[in-house]
N, C-alpha and C positions, 0 to 999 in steps of 0.2 A: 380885111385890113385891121378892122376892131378888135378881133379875135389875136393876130399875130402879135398885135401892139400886149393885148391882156398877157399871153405865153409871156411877153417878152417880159414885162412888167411885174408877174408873181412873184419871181424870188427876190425883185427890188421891196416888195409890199413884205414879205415874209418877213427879211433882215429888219425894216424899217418896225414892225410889228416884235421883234425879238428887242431891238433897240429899246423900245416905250417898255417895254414889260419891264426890263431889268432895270432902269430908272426906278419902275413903279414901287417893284415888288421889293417887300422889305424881309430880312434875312435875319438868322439866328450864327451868332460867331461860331457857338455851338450848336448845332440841330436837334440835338439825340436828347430827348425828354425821360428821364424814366419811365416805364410804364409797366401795368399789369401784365403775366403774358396775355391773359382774356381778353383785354380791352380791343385787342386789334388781332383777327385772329390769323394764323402764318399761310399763304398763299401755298399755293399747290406747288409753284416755283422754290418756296421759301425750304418746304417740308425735307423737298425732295435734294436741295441746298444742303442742308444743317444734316442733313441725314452723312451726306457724303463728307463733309465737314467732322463730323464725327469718324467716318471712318479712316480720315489721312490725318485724323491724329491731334484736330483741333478743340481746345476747351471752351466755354462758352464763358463771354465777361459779363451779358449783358441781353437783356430786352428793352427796346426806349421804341419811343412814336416821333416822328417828327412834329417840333415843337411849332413851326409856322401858320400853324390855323387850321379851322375845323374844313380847309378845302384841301390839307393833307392828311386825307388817313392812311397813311404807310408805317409801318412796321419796321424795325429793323434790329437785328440781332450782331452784337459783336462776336469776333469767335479769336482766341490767340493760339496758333502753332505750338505746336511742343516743343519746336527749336527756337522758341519764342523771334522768331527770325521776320514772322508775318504776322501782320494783324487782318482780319477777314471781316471785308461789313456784309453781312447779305439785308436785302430792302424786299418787300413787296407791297405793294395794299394797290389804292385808288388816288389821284391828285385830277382834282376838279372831275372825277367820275371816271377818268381815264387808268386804264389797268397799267400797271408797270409794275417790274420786277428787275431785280439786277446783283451784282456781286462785284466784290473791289476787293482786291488785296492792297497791302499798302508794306512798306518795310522803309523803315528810316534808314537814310546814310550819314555818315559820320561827318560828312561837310553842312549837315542840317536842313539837307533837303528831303525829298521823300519820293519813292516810285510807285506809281500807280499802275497795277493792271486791273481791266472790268470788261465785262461780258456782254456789257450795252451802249452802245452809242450814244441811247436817249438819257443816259448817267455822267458823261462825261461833262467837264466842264473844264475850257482853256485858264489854265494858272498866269495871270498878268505879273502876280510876286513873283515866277520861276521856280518856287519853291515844291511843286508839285508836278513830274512827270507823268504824265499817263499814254499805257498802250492800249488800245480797243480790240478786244478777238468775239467778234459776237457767238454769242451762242456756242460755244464750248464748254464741254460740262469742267467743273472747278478743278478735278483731278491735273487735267491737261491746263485749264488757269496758271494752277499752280505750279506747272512743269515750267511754261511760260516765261513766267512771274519769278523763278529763280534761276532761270539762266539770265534775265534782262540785268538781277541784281549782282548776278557771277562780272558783269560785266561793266557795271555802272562805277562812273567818275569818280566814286569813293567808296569803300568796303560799308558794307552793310553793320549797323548800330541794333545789336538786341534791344528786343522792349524788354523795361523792368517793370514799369507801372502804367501799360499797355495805352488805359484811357487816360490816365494823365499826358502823357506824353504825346497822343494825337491829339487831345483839346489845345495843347500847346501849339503844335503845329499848325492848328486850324485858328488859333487865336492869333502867332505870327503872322501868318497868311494873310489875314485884313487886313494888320498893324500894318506891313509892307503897301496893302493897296491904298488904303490912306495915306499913306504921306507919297506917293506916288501920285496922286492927286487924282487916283481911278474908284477910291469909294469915300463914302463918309457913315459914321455911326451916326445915328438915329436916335436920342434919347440921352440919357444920363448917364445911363449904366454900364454903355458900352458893351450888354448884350446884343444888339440890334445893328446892321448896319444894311445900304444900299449904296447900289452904285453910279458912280457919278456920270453925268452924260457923258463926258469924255470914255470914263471907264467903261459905260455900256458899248459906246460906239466901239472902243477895241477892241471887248471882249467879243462883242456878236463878231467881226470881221474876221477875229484871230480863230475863232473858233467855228467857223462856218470854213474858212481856208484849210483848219485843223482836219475835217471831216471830209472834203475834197481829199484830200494828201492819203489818208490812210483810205478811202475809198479805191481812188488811185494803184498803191501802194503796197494791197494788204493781198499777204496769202495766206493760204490755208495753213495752219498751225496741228491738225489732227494728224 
C-alpha cells in the first residue's frame, strides 16, 4: 500500500519540486553573455549542429555562455539563415553536472509574436505572455528542423517578419516576454536593473501546470516528422 500511495504521489512531489525551483531560481531577461569561443568548449552535439548549420546556408551572429552562474556551463552559438527568415540558437555544455544539448529556431511574425521550433523537450518552456509558440520534434537532425519550422511558419496567424538586426530584435522579444509576465502578475524583476527577474508563485504554479499539460499533449499527439 506504501509503495502504491509513493507511485501515486511522485509526480505530485515532481510538479510541487518544479513549482519551488522556478520561485527560487533567479533569470537573466537576456541569457546570452558574450563569451570566448574557448571558454566553453562546443559539444559533440554542438559540432556536429553548426557543421550542418553551415551547410543549409546559415551565418554565425554569435558565441555567448549563459549568463545564470557558475552551475550553468552551457554554450551557445547564434546562427541567422540567409533568407534571414530564421534565427538558429544551438546550446550544449553541463547545468548543475547534467549534460544537455539542444537547437531552436525561432522566426518572428508580423503581429509580434514569435514561433518556436526545438529538438528537446528538456529546452522547452510554456510562454504564459503567448508571445512564443513552440513545436517539440526530438531528435531530428536540424535539416528536417528546418523543413518543419517553415511549413509551421507558411502557415502561421501572420506572415513571417525578416530579421534585420537578428540579436536586437530577439533581446527585444525576450525583454517583451517578462515585460508581459510582469504586469500579468506571473513574474517580477529582481533588482534595479531590470536585468534579473523570477517568477511569482502564481506564475510558477501556471507555468509548471501549463507546461507539464504542454508535454502530455505533444507526447500524446506527436508523429513522426522524418
Amino acid at each position: 500500500m506504501a509503495v502504491l500511495l509513493f507511485i501515486v504521489a511522485l509526480p505530485f512531489l515532481f510538479l510541487v519540486a518544479a513549482i519551488v525551483v522556478r520561485v527560487w531560481e533567479k533569470r537573466l531577461v537576456w541569457p546570452y553573455v558574450p563569451a570566448d569561443a574557448a571558454t566553453i568548449p562546443a559539444t559533440g552535439y554542438m559540432a556536429a549542429a553548426t557543421s550542418a548549420a553551415t551547410s543549409l546556408g546559415f551565418v554565425p551572429c554569435g558565441v555567448f555562455r549563459d549568463g545564470k552562474g557558475p552551475l550553468y556551463r552551457i554554450r551557445y552559438e547564434l546562427w541567422l539563415a540567409t533568407e534571414r527568415d530564421a534565427l538558429l540558437l544551438v546550446g550544449g555544455g553541463r547545468m548543475a553536472g547534467i549534460a544537455i544539448d539542444g537547437s531552436w529556431l525561432f522566426t518572428r511574425l508580423s503581429n509580434g509574436r514569435c514561433l518556436a521550433t526545438l529538438d528537446n523537450e528538456a529546452g522547452s518552456e510554456y510562454d504564459l505572455a503567448g508571445l512564443i509558440q513552440e513545436a517539440v520534434h526530438p531528435r531530428v537532425p536540424l535539416e528536417t528542423l528546418l523543413q518543419v519550422h517553415r511549413r509551421a511558419v507558411s502557415t502561421a496567424e501572420a506572415p513571417a517578419l525578416p530579421y534585420a538586426d537578428a540579436l536586437a530584435e530577439h533581446r527585444e522579444l525576450l525583454g517583451r516576454r517578462i515585460r508581459h509576465l510582469v504586469d500579468k502578475g506571473y513574474a517580477r524583476f529582481s533588482g534595479d536593473t531590470g536585468d534579473w527577474w523570477r517568477y511569482s508563485p502564481k506564475g510558477a504554479l501556471v507555468a509548471t501546470l501549463a507546461s507539464y499539460w504542454a508535454g502530455v499533449r505533444r507526447g500524446l499527439g506527436r508523429k513522426s516528422v522524418a
